[in-house]
C-alpha positions in Angstrom: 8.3 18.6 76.1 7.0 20.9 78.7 6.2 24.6 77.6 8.5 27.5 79.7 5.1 28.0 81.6 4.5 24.8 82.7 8.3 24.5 83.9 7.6 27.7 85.5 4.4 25.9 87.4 6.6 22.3 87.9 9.2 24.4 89.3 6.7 26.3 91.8 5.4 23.5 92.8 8.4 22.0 93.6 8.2 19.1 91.3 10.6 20.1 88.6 13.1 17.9 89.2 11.0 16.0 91.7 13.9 14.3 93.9 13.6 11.0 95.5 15.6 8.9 96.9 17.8 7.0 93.8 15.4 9.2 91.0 15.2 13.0 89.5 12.1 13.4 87.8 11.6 15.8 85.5 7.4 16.1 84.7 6.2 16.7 81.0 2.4 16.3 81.6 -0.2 17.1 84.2 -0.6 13.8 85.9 -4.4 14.5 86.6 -4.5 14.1 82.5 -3.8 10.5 82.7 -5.7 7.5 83.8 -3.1 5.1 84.0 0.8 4.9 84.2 3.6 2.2 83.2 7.3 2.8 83.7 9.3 2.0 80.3 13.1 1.7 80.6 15.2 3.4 78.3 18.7 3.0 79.6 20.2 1.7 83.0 20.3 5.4 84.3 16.9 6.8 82.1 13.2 5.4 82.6 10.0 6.8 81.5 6.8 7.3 83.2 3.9 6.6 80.3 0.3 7.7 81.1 -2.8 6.8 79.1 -5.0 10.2 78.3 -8.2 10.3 80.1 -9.6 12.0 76.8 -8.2 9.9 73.4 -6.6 6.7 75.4 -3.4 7.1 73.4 0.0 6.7 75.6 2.2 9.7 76.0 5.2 10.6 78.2 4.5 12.4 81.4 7.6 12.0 83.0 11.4 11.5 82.6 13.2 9.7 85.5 16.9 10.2 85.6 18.9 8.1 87.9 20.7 10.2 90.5 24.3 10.0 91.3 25.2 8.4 94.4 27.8 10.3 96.5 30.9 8.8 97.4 32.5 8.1 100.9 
């Protein structure tokens, strides 16, 4: 999980929730620490965005996407 700083930073940046069009993503990790990224599904509405460190090649999280809710007509 994120430290209350780096929310502060996400936030400021304007990339905590990063919207887009069907997805809220919520970042956990610099992506600039990561050399490459897989999406994992979790649940029809909850994905993960994996990254392999540039520095020990282990997997971690570095994002959360949460399916947004479509408005109704």
């Amino acid at each position: 999980m994120p430290t209350k700083k780096q929310i502060k930073k996400f936030k400021k940046q304007g990339e905590y929730p990063r919207k887009t069009k069907n997805w809220l993503r919520y970042r956990q990790e610099e992506p600039e620490k990561f050399s490459k990224f897989r999406i994992k599904k979790i649940s029809p509405t909850r994905n993960l965005v994996m990254g392999k460190l540039k520095k020990t090649e282990k997997w971690k999280v570095q994002s959360i996407m949460k399916k947004r809710k479509t408005k109704k007509k």
